[in-house]
PDB file of N, CA, C and O in Angstrom:
ATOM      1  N   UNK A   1       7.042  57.419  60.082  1.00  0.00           N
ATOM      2  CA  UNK A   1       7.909  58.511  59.735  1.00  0.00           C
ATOM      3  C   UNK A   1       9.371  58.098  59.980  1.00  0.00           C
ATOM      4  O   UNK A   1       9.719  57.464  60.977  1.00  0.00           O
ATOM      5  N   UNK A   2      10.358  58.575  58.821  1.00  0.00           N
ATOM      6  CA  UNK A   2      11.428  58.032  59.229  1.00  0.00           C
ATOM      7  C   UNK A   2      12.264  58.959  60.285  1.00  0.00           C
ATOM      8  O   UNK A   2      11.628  59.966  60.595  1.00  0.00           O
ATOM      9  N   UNK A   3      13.451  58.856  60.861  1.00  0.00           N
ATOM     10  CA  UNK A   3      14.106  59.166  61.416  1.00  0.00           C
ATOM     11  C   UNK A   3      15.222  60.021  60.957  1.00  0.00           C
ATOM     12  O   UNK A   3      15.996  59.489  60.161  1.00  0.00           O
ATOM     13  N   UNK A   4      15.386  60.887  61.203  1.00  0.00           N
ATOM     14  CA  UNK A   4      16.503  61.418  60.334  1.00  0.00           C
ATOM     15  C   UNK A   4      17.963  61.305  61.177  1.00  0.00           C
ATOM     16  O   UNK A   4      18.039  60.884  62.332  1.00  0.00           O
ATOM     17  N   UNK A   5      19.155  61.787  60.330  1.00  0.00           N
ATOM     18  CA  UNK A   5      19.970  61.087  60.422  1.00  0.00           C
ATOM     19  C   UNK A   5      20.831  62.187  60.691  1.00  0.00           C
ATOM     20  O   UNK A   5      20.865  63.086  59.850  1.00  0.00           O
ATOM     21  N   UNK A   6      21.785  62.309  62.081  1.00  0.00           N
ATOM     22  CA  UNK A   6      22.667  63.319  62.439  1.00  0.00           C
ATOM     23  C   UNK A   6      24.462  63.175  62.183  1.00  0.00           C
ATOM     24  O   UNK A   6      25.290  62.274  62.044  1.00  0.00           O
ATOM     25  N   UNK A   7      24.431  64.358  62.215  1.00  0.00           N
ATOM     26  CA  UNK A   7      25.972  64.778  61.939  1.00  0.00           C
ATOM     27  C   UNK A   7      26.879  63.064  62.338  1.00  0.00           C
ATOM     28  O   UNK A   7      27.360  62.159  61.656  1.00  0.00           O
ATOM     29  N   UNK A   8      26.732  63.336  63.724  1.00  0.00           N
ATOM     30  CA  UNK A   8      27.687  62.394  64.822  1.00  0.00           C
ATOM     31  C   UNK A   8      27.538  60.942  63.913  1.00  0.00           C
ATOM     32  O   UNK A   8      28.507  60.255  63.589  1.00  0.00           O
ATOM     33  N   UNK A   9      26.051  60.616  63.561  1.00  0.00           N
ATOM     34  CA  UNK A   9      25.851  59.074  63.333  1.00  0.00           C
ATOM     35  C   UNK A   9      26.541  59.222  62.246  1.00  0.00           C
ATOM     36  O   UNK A   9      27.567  58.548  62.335  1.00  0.00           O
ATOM     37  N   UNK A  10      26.446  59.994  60.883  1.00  0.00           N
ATOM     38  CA  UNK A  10      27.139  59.919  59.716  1.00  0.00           C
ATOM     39  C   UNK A  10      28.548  59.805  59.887  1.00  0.00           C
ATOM     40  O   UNK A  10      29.162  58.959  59.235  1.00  0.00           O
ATOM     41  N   UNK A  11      29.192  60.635  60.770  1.00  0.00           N
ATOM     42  CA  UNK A  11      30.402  60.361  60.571  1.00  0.00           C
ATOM     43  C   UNK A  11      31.053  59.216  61.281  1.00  0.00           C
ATOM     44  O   UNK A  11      32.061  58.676  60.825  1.00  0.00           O
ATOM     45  N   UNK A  12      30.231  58.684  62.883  1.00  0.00           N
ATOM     46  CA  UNK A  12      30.406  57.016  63.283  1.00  0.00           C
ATOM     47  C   UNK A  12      30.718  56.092  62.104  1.00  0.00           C
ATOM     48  O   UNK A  12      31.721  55.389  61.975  1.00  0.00           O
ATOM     49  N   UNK A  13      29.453  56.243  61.082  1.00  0.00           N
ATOM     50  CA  UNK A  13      29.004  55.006  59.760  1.00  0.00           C
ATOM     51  C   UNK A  13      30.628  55.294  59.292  1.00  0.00           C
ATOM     52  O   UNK A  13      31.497  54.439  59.465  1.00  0.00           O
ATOM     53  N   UNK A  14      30.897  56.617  58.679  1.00  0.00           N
ATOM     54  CA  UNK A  14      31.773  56.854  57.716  1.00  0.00           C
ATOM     55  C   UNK A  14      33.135  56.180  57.867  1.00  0.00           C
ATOM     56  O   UNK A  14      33.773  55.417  57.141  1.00  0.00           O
ATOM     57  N   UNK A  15      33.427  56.904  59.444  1.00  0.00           N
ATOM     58  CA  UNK A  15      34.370  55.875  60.239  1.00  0.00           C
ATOM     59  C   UNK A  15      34.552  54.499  60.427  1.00  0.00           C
ATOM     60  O   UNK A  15      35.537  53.838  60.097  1.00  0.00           O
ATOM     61  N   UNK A  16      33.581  54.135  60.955  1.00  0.00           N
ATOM     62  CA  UNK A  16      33.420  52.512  60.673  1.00  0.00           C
ATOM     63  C   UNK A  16      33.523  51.649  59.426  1.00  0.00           C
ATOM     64  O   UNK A  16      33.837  50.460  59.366  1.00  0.00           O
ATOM     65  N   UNK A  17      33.203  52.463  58.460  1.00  0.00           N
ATOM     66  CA  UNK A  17      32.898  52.100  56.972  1.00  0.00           C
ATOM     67  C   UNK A  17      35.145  51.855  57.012  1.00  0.00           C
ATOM     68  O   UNK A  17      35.885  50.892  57.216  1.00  0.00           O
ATOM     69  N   UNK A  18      35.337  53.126  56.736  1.00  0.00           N
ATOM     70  CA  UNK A  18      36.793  53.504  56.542  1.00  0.00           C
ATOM     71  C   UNK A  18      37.719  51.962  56.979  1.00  0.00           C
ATOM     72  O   UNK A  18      38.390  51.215  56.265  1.00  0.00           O
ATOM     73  N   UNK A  19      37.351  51.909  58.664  1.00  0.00           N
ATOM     74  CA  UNK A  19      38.359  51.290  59.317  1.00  0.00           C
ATOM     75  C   UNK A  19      37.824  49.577  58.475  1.00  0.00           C
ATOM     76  O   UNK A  19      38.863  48.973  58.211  1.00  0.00           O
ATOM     77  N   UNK A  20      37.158  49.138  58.245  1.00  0.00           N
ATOM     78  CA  UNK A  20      36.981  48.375  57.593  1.00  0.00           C
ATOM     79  C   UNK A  20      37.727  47.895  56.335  1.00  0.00           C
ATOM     80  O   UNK A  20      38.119  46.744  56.145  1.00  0.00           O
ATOM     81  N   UNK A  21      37.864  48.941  55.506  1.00  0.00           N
ATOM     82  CA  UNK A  21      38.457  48.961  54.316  1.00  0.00           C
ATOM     83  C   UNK A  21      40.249  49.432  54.518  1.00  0.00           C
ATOM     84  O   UNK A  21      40.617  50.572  54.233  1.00  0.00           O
ATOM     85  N   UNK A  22      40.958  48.654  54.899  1.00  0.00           N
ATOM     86  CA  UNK A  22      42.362  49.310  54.761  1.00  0.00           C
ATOM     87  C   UNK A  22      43.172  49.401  53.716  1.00  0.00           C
ATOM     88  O   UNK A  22      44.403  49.380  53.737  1.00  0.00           O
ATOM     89  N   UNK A  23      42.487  49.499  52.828  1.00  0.00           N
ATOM     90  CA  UNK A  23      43.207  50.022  51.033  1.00  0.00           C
ATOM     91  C   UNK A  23      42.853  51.379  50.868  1.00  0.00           C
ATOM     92  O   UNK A  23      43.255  52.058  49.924  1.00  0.00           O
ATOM     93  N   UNK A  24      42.028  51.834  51.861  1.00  0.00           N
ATOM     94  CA  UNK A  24      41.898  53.491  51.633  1.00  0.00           C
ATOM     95  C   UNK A  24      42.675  54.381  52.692  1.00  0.00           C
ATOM     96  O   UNK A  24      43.082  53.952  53.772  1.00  0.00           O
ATOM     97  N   UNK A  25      42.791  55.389  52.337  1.00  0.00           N
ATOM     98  CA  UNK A  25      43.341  56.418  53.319  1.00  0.00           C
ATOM     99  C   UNK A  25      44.323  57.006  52.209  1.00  0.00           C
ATOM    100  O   UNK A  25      44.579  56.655  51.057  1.00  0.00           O
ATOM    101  N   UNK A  26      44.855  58.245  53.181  1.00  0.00           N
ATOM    102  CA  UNK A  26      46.011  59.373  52.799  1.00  0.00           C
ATOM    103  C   UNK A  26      47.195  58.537  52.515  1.00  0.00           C
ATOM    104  O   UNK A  26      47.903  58.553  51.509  1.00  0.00           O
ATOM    105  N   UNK A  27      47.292  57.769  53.622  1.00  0.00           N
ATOM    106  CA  UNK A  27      48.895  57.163  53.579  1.00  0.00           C
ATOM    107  C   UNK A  27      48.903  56.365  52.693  1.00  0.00           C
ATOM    108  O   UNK A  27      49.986  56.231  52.124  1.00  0.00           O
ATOM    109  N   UNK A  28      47.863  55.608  52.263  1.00  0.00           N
ATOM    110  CA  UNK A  28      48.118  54.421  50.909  1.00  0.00           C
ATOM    111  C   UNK A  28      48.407  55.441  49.602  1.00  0.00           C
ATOM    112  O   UNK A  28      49.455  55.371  48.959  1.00  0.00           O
ATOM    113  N   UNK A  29      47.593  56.166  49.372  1.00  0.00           N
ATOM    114  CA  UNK A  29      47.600  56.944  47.840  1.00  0.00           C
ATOM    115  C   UNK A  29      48.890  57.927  47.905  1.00  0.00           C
ATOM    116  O   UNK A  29      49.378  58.332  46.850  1.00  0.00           O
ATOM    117  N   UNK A  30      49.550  58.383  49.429  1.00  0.00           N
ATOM    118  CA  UNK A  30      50.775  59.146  48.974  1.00  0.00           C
ATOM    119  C   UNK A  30      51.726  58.013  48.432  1.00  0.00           C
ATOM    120  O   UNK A  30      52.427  58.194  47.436  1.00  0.00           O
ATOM    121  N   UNK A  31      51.706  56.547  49.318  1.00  0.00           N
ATOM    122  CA  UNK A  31      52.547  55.926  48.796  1.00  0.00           C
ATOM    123  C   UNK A  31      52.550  55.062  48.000  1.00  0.00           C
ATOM    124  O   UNK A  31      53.503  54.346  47.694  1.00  0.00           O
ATOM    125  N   UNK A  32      51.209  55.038  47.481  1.00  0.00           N
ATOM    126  CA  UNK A  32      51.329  54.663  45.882  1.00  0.00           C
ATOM    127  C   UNK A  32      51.860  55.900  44.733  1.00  0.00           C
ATOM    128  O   UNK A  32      52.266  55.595  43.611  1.00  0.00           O
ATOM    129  N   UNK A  33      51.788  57.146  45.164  1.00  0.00           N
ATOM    130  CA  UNK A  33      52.452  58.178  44.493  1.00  0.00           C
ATOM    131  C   UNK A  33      54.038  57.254  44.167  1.00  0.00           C
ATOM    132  O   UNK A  33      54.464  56.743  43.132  1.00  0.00           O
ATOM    133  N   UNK A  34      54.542  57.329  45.397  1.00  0.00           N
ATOM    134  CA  UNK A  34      55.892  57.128  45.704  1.00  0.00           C
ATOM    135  C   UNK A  34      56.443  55.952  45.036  1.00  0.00           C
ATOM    136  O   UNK A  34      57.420  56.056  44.294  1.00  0.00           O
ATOM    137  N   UNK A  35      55.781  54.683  45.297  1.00  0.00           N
ATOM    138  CA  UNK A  35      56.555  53.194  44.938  1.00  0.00           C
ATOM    139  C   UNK A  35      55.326  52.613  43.984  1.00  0.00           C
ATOM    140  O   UNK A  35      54.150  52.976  43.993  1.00  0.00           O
ATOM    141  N   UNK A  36      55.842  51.784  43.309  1.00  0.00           N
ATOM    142  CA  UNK A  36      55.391  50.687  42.275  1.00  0.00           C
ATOM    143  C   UNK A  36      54.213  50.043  42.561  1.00  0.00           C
ATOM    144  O   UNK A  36      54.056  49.590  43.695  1.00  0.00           O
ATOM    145  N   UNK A  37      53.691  49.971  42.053  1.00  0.00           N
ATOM    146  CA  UNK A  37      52.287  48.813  42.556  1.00  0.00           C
ATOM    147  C   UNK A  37      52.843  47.725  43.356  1.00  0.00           C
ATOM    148  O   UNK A  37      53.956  47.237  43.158  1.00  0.00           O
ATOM    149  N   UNK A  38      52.204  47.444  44.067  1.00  0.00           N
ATOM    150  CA  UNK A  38      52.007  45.975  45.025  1.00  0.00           C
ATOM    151  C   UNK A  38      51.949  44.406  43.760  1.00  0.00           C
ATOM    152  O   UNK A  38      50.955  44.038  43.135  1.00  0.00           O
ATOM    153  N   UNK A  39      52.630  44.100  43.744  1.00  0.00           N
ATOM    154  CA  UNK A  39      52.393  42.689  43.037  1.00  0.00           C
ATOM    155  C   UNK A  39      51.172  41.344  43.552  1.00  0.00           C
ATOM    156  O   UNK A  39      51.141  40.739  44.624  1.00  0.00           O
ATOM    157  N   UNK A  40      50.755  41.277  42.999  1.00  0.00           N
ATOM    158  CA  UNK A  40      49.802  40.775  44.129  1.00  0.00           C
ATOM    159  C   UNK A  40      50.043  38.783  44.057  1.00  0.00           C
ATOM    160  O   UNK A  40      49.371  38.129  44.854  1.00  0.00           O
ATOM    161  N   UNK A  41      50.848  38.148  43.240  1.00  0.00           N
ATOM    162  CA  UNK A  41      51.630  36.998  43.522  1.00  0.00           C
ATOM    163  C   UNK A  41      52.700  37.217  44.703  1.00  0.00           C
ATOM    164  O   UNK A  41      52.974  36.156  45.264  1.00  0.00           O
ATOM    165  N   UNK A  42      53.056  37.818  44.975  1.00  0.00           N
ATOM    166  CA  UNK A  42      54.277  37.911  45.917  1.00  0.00           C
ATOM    167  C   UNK A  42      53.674  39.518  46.888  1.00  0.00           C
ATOM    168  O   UNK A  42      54.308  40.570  46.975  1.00  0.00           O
ATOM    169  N   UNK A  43      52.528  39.266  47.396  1.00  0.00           N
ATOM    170  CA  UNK A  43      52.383  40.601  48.496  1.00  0.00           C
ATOM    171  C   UNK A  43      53.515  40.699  49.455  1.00  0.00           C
ATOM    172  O   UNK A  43      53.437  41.765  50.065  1.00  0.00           O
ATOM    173  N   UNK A  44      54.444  40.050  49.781  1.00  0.00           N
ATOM    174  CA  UNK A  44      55.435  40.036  50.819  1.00  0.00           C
ATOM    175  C   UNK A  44      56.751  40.836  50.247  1.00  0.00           C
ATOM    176  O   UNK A  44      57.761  41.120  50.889  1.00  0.00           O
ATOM    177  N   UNK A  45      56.424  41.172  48.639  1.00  0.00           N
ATOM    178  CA  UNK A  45      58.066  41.610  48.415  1.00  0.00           C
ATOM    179  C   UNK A  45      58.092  42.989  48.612  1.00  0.00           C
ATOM    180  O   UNK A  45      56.962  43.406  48.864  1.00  0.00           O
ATOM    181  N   UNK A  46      58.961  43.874  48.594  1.00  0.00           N
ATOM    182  CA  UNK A  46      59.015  45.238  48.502  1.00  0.00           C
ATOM    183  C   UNK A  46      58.951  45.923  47.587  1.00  0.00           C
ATOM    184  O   UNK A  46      59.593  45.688  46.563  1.00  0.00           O
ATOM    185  N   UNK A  47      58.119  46.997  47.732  1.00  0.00           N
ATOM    186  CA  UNK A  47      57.927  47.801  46.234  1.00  0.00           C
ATOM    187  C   UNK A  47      58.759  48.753  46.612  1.00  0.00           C
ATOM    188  O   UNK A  47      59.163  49.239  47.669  1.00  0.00           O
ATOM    189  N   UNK A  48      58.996  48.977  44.838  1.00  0.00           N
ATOM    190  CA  UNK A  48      60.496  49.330  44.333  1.00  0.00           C
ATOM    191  C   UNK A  48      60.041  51.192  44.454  1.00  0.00           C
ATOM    192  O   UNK A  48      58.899  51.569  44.193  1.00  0.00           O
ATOM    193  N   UNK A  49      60.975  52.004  44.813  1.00  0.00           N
ATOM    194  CA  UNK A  49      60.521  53.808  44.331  1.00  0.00           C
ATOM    195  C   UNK A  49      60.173  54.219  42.817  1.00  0.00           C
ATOM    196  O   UNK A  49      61.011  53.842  41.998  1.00  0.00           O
ATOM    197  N   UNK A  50      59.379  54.732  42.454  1.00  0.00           N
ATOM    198  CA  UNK A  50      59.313  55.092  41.306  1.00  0.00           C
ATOM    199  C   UNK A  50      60.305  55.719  40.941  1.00  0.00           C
ATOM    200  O   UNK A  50      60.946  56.238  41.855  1.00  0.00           O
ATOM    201  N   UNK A  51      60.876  55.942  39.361  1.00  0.00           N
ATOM    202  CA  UNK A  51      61.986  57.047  38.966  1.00  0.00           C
ATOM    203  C   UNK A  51      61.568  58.207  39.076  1.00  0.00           C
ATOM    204  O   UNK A  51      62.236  58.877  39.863  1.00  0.00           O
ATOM    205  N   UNK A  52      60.380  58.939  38.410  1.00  0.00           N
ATOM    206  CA  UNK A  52      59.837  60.073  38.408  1.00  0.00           C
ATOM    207  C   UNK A  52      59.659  60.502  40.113  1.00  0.00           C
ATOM    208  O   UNK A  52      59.743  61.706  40.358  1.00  0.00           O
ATOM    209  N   UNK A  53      59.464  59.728  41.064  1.00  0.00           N
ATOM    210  CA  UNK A  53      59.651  60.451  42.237  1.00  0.00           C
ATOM    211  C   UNK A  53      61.153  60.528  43.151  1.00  0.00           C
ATOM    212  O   UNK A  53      61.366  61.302  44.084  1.00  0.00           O
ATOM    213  N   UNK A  54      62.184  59.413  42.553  1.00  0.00           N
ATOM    214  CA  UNK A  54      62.930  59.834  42.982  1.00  0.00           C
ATOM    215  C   UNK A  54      64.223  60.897  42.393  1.00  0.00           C
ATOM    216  O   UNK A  54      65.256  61.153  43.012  1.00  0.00           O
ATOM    217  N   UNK A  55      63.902  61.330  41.261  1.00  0.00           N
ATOM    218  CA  UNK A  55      64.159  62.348  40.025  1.00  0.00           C
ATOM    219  C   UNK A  55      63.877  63.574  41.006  1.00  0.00           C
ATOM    220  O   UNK A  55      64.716  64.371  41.425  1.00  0.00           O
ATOM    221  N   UNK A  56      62.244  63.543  41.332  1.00  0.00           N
ATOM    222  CA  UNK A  56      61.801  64.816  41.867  1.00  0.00           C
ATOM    223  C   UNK A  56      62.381  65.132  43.094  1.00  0.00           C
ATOM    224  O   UNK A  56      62.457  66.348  43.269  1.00  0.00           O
ATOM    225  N   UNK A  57      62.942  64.245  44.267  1.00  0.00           N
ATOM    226  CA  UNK A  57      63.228  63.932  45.293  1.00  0.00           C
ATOM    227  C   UNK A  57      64.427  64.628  45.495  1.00  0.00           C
ATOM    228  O   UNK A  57      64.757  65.211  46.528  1.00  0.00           O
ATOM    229  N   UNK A  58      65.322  64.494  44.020  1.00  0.00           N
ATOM    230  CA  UNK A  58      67.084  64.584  44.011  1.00  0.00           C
ATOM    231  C   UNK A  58      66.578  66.272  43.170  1.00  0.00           C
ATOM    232  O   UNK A  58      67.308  67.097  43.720  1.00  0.00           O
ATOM    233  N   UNK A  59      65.957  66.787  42.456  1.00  0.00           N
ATOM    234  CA  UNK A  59      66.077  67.956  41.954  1.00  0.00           C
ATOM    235  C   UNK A  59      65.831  69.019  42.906  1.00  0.00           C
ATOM    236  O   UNK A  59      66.187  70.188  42.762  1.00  0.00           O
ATOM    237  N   UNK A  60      64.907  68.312  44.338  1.00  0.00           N
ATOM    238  CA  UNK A  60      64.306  69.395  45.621  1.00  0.00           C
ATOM    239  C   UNK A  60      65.686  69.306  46.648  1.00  0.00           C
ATOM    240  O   UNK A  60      66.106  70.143  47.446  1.00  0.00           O
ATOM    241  N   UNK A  61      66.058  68.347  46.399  1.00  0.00           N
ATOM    242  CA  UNK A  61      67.749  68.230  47.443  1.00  0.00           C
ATOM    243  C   UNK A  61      68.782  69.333  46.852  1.00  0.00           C
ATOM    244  O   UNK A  61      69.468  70.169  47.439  1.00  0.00           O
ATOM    245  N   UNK A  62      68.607  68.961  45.169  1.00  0.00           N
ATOM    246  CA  UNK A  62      69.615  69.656  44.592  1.00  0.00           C
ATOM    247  C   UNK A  62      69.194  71.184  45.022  1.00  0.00           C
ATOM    248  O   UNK A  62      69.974  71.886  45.665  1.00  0.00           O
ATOM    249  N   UNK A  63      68.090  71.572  44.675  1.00  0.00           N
ATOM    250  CA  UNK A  63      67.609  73.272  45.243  1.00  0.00           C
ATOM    251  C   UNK A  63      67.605  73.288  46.511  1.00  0.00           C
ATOM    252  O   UNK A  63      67.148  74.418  46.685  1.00  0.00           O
ATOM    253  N   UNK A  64      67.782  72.859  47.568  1.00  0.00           N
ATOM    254  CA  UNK A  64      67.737  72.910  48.940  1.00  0.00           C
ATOM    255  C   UNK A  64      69.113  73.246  48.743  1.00  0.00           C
ATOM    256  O   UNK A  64      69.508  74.237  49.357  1.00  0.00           O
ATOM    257  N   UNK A  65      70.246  72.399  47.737  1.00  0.00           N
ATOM    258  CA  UNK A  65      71.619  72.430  48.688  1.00  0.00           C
ATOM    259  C   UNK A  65      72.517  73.777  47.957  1.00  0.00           C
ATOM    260  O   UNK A  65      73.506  74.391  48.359  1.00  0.00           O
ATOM    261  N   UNK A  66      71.585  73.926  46.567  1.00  0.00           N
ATOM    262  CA  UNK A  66      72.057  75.276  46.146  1.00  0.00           C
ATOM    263  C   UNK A  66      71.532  76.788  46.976  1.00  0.00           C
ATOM    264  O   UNK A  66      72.112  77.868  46.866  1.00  0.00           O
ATOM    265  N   UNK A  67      70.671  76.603  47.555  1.00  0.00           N
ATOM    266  CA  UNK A  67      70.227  77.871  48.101  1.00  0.00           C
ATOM    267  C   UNK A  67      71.098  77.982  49.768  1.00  0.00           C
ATOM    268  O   UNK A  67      71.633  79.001  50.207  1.00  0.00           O
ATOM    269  N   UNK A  68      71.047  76.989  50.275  1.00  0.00           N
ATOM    270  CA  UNK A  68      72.111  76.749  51.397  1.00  0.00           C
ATOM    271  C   UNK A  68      73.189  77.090  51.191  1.00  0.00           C
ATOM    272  O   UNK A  68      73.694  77.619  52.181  1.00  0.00           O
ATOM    273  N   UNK A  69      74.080  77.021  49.985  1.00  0.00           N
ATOM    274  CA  UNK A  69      74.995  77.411  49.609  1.00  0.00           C
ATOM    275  C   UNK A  69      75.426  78.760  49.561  1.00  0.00           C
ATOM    276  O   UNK A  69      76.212  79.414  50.247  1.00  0.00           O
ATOM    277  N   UNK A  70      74.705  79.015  48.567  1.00  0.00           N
ATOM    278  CA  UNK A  70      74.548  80.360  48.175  1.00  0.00           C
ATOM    279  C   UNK A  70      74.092  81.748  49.320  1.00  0.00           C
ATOM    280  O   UNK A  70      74.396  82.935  49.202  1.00  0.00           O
ATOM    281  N   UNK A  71      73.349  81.141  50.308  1.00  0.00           N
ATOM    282  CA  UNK A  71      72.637  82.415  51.107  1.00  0.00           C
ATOM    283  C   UNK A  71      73.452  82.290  52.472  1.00  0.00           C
ATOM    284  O   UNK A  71      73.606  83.269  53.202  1.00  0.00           O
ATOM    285  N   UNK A  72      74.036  80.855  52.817  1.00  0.00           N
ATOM    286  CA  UNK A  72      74.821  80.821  54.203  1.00  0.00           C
ATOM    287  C   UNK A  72      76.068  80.657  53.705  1.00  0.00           C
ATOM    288  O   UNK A  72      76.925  81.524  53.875  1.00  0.00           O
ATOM    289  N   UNK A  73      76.300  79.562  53.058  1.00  0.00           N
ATOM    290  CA  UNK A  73      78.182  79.458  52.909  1.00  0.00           C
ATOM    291  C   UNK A  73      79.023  80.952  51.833  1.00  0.00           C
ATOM    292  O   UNK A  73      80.092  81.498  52.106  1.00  0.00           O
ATOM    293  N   UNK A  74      78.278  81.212  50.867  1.00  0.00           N
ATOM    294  CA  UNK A  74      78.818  82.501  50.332  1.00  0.00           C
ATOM    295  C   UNK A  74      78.977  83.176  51.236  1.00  0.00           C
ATOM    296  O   UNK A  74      80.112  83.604  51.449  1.00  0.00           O
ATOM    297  N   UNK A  75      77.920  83.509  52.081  1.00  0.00           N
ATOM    298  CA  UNK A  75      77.975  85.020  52.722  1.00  0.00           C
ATOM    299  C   UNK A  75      78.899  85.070  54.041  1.00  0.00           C
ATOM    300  O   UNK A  75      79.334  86.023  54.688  1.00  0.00           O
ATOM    301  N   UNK A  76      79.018  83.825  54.173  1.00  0.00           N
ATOM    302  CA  UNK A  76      79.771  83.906  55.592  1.00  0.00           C
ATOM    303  C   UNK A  76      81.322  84.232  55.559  1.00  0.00           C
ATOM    304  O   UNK A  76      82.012  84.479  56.548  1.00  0.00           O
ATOM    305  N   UNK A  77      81.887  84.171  53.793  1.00  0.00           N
ATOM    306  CA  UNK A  77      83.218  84.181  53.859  1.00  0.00           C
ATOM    307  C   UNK A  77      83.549  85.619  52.951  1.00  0.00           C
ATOM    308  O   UNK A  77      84.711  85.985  52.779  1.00  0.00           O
TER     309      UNK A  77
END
């Protein structure tokens, strides 16, 4: 008869599995959102920001610095 298989051990395996593989996780896929693929002749160089995220980056600054404006510096004068 086999053995069945608990919560704790699945998520040990899952874990273990994970730390093994360091091309996975949260932090790789946000920052492949963010920057250019990895070149894989030159892994040592720096990847560049994408435009589309730093577009999005400068339009959330730009609404941050209009509402700052508008709700504290208007009203204060």
């Amino acid at each position: 008869m086999e053995e069945r298989i608990k919560p704790a051990q699945t998520r040990a395996w899952s874990a273990g599995h994970m730390n093994e593989r360091p091309d996975y996780g949260l932090g790789h896929a946000v920052l492949n959102l963010m920057l250019h693929p990895r070149n894989p002749f030159s892994p040592n160089e720096r990847r560049k920001f994408k435009a589309g995220f730093l577009y999005g980056v400068a339009w959330i600054g730009t609404a941050i610095a209009v509402f700052v404006f508008f709700n504290f510096v208007l009203r204060g004068s």
